[in-house]
Every structure is written in structure tokens, then in C-alpha cells.
C-alpha positions as CSV (number, residue, x, y, z in Angstrom):
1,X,17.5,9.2,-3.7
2,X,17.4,5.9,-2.2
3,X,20.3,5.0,0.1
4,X,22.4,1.5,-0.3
5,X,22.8,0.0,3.0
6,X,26.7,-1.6,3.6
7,X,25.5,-4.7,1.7
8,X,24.7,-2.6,-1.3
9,X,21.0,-3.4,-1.6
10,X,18.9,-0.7,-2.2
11,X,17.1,0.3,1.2
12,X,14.1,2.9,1.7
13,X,14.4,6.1,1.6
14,X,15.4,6.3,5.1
15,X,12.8,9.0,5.6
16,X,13.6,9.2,9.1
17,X,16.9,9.9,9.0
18,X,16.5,13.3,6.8
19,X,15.1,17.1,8.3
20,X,11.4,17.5,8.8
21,X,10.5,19.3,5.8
22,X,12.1,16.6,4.3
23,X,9.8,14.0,6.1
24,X,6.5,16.1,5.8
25,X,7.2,17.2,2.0
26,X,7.6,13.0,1.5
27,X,4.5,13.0,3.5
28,X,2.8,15.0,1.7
29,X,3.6,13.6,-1.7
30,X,2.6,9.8,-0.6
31,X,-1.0,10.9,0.2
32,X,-1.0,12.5,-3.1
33,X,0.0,9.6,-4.5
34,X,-2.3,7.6,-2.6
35,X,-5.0,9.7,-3.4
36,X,-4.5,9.6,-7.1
37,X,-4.1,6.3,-7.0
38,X,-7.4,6.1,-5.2
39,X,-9.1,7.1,-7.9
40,X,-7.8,4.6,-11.0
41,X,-10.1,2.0,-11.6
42,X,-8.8,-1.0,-13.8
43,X,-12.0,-2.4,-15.5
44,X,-12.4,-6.6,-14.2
45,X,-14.8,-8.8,-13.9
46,X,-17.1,-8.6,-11.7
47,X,-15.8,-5.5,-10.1
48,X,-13.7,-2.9,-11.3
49,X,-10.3,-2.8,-8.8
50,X,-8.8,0.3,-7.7
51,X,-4.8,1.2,-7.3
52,X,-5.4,1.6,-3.8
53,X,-3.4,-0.8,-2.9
54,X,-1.3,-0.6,-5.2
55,X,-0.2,2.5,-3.8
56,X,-0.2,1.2,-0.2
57,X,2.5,-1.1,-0.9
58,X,4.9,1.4,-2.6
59,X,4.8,3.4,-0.2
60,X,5.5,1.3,2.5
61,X,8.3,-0.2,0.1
62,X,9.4,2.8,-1.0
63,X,9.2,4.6,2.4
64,X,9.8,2.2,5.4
65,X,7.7,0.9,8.0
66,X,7.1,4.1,10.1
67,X,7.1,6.8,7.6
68,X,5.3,4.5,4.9
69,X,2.6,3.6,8.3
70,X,2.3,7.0,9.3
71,X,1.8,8.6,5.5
72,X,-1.1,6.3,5.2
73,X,-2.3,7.2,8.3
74,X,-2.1,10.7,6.9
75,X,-4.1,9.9,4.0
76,X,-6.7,7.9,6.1
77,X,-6.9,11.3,8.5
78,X,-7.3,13.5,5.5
79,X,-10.4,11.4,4.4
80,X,-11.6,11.6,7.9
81,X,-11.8,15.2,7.8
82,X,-13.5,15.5,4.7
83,X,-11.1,15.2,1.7
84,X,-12.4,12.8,-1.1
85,X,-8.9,11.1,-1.1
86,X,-10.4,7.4,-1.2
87,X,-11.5,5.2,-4.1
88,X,-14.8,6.8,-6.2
89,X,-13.9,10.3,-4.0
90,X,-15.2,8.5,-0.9
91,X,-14.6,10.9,2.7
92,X,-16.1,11.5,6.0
93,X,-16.6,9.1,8.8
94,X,-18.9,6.9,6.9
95,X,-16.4,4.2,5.1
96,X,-14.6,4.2,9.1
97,X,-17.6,2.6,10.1
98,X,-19.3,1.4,7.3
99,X,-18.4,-1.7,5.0
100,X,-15.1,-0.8,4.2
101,X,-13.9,-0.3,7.7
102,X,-11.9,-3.3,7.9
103,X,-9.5,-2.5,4.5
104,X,-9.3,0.3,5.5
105,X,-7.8,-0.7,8.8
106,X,-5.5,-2.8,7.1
107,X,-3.9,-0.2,4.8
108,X,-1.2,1.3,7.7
109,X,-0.4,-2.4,8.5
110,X,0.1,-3.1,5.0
111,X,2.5,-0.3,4.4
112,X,4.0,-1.2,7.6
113,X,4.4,-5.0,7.1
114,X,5.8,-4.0,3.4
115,X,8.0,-1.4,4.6
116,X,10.2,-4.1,7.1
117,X,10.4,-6.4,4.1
118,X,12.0,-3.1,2.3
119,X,14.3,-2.2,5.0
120,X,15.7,-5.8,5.7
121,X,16.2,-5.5,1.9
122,X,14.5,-8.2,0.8
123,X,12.3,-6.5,-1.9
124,X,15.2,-4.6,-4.2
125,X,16.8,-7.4,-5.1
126,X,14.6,-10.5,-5.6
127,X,11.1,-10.3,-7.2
128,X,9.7,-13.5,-5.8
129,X,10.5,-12.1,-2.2
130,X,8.8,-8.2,-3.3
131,X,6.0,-10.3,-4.6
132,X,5.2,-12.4,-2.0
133,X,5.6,-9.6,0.7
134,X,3.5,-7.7,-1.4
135,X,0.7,-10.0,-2.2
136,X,0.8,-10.9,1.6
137,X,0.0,-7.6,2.4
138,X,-3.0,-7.0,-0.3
139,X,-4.3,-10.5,1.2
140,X,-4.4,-9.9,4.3
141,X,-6.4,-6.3,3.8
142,X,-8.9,-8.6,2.1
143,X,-8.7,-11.1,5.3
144,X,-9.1,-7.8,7.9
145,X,-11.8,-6.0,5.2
146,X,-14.0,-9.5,4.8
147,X,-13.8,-10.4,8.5
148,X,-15.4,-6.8,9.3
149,X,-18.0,-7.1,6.4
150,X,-18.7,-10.7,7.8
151,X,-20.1,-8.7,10.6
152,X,-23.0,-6.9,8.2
153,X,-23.5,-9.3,5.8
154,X,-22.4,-12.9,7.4
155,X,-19.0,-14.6,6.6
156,X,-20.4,-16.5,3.3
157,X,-21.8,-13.4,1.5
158,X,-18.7,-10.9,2.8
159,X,-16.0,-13.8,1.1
160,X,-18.2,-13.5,-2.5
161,X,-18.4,-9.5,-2.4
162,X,-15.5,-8.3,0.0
163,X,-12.7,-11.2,-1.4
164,X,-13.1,-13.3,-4.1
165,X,-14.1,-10.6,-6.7
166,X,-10.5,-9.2,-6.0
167,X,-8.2,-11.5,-5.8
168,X,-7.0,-11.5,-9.5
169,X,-6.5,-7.9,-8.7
170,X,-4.3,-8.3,-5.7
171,X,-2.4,-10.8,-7.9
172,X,-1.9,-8.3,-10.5
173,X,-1.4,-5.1,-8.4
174,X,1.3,-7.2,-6.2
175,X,3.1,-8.4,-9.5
176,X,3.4,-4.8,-10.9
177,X,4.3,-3.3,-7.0
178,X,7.4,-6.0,-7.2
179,X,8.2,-5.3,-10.6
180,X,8.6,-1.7,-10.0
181,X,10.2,-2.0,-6.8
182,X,12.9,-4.6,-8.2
183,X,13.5,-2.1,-11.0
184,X,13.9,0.7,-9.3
185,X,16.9,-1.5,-6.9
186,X,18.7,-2.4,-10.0
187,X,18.2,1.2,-11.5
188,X,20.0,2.4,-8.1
189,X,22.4,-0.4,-8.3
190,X,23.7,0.5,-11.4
191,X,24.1,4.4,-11.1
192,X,26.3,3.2,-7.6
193,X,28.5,0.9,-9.7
């Protein structure tokens, strides 16, 4: 369902554009995904890493700036209200104001900062550009999230718990994000002719 812009690269889904139940069914689906996501942990040393972010990214690729901020704002509200949608079935007000306040601050911004590199179509086409955008976006969620945790623990202790441990896995998740997101433009490229 993606739409080709008059350049023919593959834009978002131009989410809002369509009807409402359009927009809140896409909605809807993204904090699933999210969710789901959430709750994948890929076994590394010293921590396991989530698909958390994995997922932000997508969906700001997948669904633009606005719609792929405000599903993850969506997601973030649903944990506020008690739904165990974050990563080990986390919910509440507690991780809003506990140690992972700051990443999780940084998730709408990620999706949103991902989503403009998607709708200027620079991710569809060339990896390199969907891999730096999204390995941008992971690192600075790991700059947001360790600046806050530098506030509990003290800047030296938050970079060896809050960053180092996953920057292999931002790496990783952003390679696989720009993988899928390059496929998917040459998969829509192709059915257009």
C-alpha cells in the first residue's frame, strides 16, 4: 500500500492523507507492533537487547513523521495507563520517571526524525542513507536515555549501564530496520514497473 511520490521512490504510507478509520486502524496496528516487539529479547553480551527500537524506527519509516510520532505516543500512553506494552511487560508511571525516562522520551522523536528521512525518500532507495538515519535515531535515544540516567547514577556509571552495553545492538537493529525498509522500496518499485 505504499504510495510512489512523482519521482518514483517509495514514500510512507501517507497515513494522513487516508479516512480516519484508516489512520486509527494503522494506529492501532503500530502499537501492536510495538508492543510485540517490546517483548523480543535477542540474547548479547552483557545485556540482552530488545526490538524496541527496532520497531520505533519502522514505524516512523514506515508511517511518516506525524502518524509514526503520534503511534508511538499511543503506545507510550497505553503503558501509561496500565498496559504491559514495554520491554519485560513493564507499565504504569514508574519507567516515566524512573531510569528509563529518558529512552523513553526519545522514542516519538526517533520515529519522528526517521519518518522525515522516509518522506523526503531518502530511506527506500539507498541503504547507507536508511542506515545512518536509522542508527542516528537508536543513538541518540541512547544519548537522551544516558543523559537522564546520568542524573541517578552519575554520567560515568549511566554511559557503562545505559549506552555502551547497547551499542552493538543499535548497530544491528539499525542494519536490519534499513535492510527491510530498502527491500520493501524495491519490492514496491517493481510491482509499479
Amino acid at each position: 500500500m505504499t504510495d510512489l511520490t512523482a519521482s518514483g521512490s517509495p514514500s510512507p504510507l501517507l497515513l494522513q492523507g487516508r479516512s480516519r478509520p484508516v489512520q486509527l486502524a494503522a494506529v492501532a496496528l503500530g502499537t501492536l507492533f510495538l508492543a510485540i516487539s517490546s517483548q523480543i529479547a535477542v540474547p548479547m553480551v552483557p545485556v540482552p537487547v530488545t526490538m524496541q527500537t527496532f520497531a520505533v524506527t519502522l514505524v516512523g519509516a514506515i508511517f511518516g513523521w506525524r502518524m509514526g510520532a503520534l503511534t508511538v505516543l499511543a503506545w507510550l500512553a497505553e503503558a501509561m495507563i496500565g498496559l504491559p506494552v514495554l520491554a519485560g511487560g513493564a507499565s504504569g508511571i514508574a519507567p516515566f520517571v524512573g531510569p528509563t525516562a529518558g529512552y523513553l522520551l526519545a522514542f516519538p522523536l526517533m520515529a519522528a526524525g526517521v519518518g522525515v528521512c522516509a518522506e523526503r525518500g531518502w530511506l527506500a532507495r539507498h541503504w547507507v542513507l536508511a542506515f545512518a538515519a536509522m542508527l542516528a535515531a537508536n543513538l541518540f535515544a541512547l544519548v537522551l536515555g544516558t543523559a537522564w540516567l546520568a542524573g541517578i547514577l552519575g554520567l560515568k556509571k549511566a554511559i557503562a549501564v545505559g549506552a555502551t552495553p547497547f551499542l552493538i545492538g543499535a548497530v544491528l537493529k539499525s542494519a536490519l530496520a534499513a535492510a527491510l525498509v530498502t527491500a520493501g522500496g524495491h519490492f514496491v518499485r517493481a510491482r509499479r514497473g
